[in-house]
Backbone and ligand atoms as CSV (ligand in chain L), in Angstrom:
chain,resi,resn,atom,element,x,y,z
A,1,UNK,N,N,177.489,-33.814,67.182
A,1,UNK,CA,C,177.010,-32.520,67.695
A,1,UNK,C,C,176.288,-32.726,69.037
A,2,UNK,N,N,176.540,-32.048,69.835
A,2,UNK,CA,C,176.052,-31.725,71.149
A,2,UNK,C,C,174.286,-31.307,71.310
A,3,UNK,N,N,173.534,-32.862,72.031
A,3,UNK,CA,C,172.269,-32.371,71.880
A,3,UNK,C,C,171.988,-30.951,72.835
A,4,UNK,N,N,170.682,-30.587,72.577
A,4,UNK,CA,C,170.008,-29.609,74.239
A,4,UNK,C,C,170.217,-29.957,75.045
A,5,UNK,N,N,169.720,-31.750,75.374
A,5,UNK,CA,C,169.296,-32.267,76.498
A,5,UNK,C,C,170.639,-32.499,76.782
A,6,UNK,N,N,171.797,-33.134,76.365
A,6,UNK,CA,C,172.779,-32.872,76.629
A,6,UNK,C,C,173.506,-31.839,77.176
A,7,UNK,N,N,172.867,-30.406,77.416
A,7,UNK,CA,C,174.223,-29.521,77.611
A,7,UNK,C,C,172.688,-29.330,79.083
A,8,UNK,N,N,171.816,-29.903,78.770
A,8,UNK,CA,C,170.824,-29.466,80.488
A,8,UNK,C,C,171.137,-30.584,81.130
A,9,UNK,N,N,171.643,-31.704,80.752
A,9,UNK,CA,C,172.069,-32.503,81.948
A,9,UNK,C,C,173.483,-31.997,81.909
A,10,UNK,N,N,174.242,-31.814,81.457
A,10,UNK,CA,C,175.550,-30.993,81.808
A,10,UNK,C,C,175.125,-29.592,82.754
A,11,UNK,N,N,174.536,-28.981,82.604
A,11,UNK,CA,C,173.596,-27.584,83.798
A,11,UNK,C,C,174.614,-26.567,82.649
A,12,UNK,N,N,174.597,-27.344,81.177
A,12,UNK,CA,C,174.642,-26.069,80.991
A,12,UNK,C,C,173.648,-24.774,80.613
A,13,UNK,N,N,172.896,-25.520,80.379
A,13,UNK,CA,C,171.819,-24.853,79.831
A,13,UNK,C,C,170.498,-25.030,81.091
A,14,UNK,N,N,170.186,-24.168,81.594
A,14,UNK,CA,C,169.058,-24.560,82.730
A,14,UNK,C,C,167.771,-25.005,82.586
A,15,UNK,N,N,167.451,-25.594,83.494
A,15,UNK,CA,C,165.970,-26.389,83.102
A,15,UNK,C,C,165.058,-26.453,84.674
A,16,UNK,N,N,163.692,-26.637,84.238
A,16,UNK,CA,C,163.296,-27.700,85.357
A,16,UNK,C,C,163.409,-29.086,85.957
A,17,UNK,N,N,164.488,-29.124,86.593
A,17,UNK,CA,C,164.339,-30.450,86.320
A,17,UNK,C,C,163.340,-31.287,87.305
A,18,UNK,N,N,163.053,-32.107,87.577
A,18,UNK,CA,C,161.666,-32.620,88.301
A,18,UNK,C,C,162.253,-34.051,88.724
A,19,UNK,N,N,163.350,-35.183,88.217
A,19,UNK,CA,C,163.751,-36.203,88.095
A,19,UNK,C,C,165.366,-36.719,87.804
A,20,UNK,N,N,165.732,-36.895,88.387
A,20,UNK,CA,C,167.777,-37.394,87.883
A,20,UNK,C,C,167.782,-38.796,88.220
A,21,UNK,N,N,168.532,-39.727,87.228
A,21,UNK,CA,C,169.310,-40.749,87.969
A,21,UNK,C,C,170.252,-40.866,87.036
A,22,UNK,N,N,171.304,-41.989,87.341
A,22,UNK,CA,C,172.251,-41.972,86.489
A,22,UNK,C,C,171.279,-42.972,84.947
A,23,UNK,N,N,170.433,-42.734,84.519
A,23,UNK,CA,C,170.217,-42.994,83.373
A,23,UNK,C,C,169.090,-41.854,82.592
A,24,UNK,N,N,168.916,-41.178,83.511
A,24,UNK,CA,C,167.520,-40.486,83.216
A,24,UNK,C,C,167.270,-39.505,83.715
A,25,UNK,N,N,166.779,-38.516,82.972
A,25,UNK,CA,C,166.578,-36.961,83.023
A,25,UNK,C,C,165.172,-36.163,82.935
A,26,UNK,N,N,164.241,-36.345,83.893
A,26,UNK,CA,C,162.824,-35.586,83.471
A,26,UNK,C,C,162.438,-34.016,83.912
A,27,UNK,N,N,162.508,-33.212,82.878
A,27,UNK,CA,C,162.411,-31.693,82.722
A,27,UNK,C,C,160.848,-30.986,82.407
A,28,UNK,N,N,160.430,-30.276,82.637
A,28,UNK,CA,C,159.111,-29.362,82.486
A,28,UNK,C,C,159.481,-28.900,80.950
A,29,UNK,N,N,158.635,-28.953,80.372
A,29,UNK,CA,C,158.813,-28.835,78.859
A,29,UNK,C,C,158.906,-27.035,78.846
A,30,UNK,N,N,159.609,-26.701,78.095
A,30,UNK,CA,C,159.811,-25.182,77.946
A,30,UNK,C,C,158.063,-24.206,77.155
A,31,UNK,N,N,157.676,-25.558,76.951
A,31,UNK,CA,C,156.496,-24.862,75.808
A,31,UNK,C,C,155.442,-25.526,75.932
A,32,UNK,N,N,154.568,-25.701,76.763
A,32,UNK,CA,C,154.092,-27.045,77.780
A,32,UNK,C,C,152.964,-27.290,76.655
A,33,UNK,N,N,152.225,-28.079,76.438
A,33,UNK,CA,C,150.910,-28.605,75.676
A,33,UNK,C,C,150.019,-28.775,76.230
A,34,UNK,N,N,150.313,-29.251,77.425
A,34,UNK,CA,C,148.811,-29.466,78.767
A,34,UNK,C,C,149.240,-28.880,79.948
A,35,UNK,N,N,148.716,-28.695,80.728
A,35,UNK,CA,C,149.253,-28.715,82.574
A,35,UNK,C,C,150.543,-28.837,82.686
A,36,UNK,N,N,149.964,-30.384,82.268
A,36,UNK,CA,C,151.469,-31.101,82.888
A,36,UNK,C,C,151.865,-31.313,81.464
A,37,UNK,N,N,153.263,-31.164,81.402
A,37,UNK,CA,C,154.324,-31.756,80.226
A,37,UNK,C,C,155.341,-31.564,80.742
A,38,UNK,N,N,155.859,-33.086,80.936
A,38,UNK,CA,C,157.200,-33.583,81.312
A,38,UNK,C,C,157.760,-34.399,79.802
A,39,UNK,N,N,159.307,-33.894,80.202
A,39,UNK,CA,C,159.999,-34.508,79.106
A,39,UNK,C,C,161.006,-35.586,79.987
A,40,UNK,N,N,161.195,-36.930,79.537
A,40,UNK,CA,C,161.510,-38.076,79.793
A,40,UNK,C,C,162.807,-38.542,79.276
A,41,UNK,N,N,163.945,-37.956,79.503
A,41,UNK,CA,C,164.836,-37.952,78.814
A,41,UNK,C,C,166.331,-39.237,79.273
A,42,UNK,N,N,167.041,-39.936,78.320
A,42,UNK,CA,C,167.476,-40.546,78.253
A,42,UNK,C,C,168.924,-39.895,78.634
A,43,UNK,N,N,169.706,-40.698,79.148
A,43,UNK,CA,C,170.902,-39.639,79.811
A,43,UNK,C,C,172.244,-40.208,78.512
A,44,UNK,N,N,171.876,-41.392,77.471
A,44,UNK,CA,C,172.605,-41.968,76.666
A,44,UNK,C,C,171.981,-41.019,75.540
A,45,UNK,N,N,172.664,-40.791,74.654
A,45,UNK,CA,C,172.439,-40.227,73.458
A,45,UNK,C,C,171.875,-41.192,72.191
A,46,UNK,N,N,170.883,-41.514,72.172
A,46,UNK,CA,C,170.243,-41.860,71.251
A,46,UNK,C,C,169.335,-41.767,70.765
A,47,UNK,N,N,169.682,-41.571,69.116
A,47,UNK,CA,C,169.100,-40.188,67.855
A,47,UNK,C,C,166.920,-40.263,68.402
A,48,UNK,N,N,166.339,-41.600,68.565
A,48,UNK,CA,C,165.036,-41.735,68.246
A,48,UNK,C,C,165.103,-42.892,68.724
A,49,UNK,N,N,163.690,-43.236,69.279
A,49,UNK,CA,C,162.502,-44.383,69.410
A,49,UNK,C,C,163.480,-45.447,68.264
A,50,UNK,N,N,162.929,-45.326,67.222
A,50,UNK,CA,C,163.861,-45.914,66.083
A,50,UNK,C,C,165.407,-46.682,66.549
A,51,UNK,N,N,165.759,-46.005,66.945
A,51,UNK,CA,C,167.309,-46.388,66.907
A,51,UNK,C,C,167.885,-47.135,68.583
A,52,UNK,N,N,166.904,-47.453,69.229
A,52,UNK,CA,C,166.793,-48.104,70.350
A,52,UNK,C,C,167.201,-49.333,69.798
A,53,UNK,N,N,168.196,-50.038,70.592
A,53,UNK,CA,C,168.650,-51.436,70.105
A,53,UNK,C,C,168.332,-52.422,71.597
A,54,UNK,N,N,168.431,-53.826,72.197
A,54,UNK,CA,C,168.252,-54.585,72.841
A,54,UNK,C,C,169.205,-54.058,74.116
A,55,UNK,N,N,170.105,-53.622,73.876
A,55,UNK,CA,C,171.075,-53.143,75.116
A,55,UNK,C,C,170.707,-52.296,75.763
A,56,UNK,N,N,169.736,-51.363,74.751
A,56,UNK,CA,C,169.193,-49.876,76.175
A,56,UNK,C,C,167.899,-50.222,76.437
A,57,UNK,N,N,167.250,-51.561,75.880
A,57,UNK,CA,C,166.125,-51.992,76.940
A,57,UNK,C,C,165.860,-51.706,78.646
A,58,UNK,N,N,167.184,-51.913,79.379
A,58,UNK,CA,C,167.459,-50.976,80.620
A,58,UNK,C,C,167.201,-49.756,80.649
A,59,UNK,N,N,167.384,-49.131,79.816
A,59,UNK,CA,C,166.976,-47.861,79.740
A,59,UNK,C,C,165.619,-47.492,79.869
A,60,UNK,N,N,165.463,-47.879,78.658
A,60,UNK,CA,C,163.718,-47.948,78.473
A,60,UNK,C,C,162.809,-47.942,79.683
A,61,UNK,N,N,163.127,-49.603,80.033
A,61,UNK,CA,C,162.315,-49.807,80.996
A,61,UNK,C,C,163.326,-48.761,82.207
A,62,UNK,N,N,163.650,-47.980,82.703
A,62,UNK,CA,C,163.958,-47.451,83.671
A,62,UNK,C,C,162.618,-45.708,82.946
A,63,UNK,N,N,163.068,-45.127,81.890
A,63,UNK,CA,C,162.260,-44.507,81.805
A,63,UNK,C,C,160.664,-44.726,81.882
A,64,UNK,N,N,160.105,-45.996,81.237
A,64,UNK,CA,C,158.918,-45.940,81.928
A,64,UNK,C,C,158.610,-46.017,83.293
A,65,UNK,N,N,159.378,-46.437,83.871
A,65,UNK,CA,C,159.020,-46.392,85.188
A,65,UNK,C,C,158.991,-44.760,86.095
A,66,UNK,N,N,160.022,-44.574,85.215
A,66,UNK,CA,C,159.852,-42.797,85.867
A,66,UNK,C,C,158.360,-42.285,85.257
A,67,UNK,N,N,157.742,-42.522,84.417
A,67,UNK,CA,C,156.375,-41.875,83.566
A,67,UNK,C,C,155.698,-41.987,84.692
A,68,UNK,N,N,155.647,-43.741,85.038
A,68,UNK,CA,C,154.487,-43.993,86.169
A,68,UNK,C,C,154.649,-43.256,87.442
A,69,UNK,N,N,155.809,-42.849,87.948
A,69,UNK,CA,C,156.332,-42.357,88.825
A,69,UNK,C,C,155.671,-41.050,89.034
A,70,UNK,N,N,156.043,-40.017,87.974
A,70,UNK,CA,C,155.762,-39.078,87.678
A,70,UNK,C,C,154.625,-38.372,88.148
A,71,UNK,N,N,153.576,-39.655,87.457
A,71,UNK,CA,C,152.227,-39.159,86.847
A,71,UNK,C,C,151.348,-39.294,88.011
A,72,UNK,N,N,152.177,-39.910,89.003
A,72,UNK,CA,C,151.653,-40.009,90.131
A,72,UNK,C,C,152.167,-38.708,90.831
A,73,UNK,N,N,153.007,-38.357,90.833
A,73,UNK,CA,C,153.883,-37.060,91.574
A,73,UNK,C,C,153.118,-36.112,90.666
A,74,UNK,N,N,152.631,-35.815,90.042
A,74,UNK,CA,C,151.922,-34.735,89.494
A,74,UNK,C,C,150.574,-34.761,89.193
A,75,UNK,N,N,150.353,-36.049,90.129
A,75,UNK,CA,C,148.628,-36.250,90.051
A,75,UNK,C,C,147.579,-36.342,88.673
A,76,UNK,N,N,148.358,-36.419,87.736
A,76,UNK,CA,C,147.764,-37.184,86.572
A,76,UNK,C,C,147.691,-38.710,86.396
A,77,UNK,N,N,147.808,-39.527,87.443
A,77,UNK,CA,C,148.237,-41.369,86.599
A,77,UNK,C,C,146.738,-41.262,86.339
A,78,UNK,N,N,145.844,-40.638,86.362
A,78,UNK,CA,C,144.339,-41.532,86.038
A,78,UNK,C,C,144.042,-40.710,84.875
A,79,UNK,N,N,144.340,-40.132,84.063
A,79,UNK,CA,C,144.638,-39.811,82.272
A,79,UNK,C,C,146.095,-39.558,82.411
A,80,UNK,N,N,146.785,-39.692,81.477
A,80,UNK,CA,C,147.851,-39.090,80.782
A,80,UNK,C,C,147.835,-39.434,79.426
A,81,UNK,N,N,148.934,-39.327,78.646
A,81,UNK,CA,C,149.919,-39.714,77.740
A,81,UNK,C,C,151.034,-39.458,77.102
A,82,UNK,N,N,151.597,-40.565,77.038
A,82,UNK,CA,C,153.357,-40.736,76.214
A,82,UNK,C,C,153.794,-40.526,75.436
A,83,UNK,N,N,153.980,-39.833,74.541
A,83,UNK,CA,C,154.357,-39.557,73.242
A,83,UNK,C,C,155.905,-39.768,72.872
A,84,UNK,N,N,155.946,-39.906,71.923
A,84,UNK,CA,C,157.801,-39.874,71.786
A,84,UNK,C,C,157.520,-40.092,69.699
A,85,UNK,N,N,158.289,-38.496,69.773
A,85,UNK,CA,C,157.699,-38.291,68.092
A,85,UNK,C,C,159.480,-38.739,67.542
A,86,UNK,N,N,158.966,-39.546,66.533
A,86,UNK,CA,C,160.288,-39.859,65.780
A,86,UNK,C,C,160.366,-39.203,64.458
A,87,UNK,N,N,161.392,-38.905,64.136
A,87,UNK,CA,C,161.761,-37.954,63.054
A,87,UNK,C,C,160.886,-37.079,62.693
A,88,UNK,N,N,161.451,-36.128,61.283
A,88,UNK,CA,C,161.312,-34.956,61.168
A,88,UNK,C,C,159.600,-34.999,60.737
A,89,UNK,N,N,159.173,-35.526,59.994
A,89,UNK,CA,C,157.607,-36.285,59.699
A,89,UNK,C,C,157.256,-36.443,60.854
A,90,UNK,N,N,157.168,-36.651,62.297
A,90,UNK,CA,C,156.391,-36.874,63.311
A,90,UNK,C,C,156.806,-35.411,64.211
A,91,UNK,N,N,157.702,-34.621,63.420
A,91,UNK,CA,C,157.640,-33.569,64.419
A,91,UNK,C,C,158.709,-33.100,65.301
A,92,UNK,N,N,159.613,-34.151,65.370
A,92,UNK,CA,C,160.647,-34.501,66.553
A,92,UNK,C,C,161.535,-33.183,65.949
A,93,UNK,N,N,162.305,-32.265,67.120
A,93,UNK,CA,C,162.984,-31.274,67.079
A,93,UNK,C,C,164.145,-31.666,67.298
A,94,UNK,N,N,164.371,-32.739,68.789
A,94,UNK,CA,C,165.718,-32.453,69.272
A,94,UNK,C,C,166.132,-34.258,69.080
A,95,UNK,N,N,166.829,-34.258,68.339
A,95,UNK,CA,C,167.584,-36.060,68.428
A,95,UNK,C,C,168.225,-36.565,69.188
A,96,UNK,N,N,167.490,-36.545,70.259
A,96,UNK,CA,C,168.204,-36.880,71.504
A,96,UNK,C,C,166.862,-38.232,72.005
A,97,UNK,N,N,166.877,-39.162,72.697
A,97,UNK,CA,C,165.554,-39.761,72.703
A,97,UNK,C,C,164.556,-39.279,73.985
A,98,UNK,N,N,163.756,-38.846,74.002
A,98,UNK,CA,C,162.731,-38.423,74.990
A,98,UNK,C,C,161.323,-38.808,75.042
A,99,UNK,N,N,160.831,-39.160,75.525
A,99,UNK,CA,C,159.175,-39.491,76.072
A,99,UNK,C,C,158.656,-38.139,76.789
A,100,UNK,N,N,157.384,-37.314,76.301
A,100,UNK,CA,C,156.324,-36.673,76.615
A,100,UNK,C,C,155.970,-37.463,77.412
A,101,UNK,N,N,155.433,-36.891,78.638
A,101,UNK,CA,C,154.323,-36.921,79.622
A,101,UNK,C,C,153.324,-36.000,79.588
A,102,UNK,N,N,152.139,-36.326,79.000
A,102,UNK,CA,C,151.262,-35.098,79.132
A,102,UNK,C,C,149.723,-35.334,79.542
A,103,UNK,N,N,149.291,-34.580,80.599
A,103,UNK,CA,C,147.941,-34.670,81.255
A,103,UNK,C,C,147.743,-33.407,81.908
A,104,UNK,N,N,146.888,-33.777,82.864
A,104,UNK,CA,C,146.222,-32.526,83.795
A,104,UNK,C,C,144.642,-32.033,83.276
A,105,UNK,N,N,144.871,-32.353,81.593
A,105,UNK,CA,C,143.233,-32.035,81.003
A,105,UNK,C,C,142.797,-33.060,80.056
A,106,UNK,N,N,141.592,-32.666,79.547
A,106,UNK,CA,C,140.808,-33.628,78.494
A,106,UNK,C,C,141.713,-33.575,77.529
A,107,UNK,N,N,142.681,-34.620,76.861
A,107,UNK,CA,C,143.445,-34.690,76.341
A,107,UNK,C,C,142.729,-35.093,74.710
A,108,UNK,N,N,142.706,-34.473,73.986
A,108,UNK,CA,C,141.858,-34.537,72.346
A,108,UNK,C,C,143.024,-35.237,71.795
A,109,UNK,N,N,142.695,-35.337,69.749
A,109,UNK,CA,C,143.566,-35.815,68.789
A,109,UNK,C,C,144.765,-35.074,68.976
A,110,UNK,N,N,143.940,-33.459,68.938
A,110,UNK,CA,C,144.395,-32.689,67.852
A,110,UNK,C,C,145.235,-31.450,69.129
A,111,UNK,N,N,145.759,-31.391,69.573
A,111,UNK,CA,C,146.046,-30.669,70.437
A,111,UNK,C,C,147.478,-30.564,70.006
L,1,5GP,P1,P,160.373,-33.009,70.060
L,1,5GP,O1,O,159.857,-31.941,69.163
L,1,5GP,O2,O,161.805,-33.361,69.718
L,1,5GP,O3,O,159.484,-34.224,70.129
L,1,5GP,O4,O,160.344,-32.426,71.521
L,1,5GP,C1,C,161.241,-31.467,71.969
L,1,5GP,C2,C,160.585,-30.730,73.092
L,1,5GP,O5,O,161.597,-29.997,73.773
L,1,5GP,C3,C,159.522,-29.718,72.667
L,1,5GP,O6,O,158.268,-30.026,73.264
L,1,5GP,C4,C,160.071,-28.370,73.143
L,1,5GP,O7,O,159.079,-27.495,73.651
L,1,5GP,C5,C,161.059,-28.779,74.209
L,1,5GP,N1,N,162.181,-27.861,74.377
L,1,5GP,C6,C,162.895,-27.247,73.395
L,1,5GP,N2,N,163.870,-26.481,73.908
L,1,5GP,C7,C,163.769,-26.610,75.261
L,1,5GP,C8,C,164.515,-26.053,76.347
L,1,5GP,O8,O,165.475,-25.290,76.186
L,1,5GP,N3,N,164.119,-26.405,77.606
L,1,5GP,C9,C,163.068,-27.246,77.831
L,1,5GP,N4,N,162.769,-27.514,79.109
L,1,5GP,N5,N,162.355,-27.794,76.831
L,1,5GP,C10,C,162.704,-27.482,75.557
């Protein structure tokens, strides 16, 4: 089945996008939590955090580097944080793999 993030890097579905490369996709979250919430998205389809194997280590490390990138382009690197909720128990909606970026305020537990 065809993720979200899949049919917004296809343009089918529109987004903010803020970031492209050929591995990586970072969008303005539709439903933001702080200021800033960027979503960190993987341009390979894979389900969760979890299911990351040694081969998309490239990946990985290409998405963190966009976080740091980011957080500087949106003037948060001096708080943020990363989130990346795995399965249905942590919350995760879309099975596609993505990293939260979120700052701009006093960032609590419980938010
Ligand atoms: P998850 O719950 O899987 O960790 O995160 C999915 C995130 O995608 C949520 O924070 C949600 O607000 C965001 N989201 C859901 N649908 C859309 C959409 O159509 N566009 C954008 N930009 N974000 C979306």
């Amino acid at each position: 089945m065809t993720t979200l993030f899949e049919k917004i890097i296809k343009r089918e579905i529109k987004a903010d996008i803020v970031y492209e490369d050929d591995q990586v996709i970072a969008i303005k979250d539709i439903c933001p939590k702080a200021p800033v919430h960027l979503l960190i998205i993987s341009k390979k389809v894979i389900e969760s955090f979890q299911k990351i194997t040694k081969n998309d280590f490239p990946i990985i490390n290409k998405m963190m580097e966009v976080c740091q990138k980011l957080a500087v382009e949106f003037a948060i690197e001096n708080g943020y944080r990363i989130i990346t909720n795995v399965g249905k128990n942590a919350g995760q909606t879309i099975l596609h793999l993505h990293f939260h970026l979120l700052g701009g305020k006093d960032l609590k537990w419980d938010f």
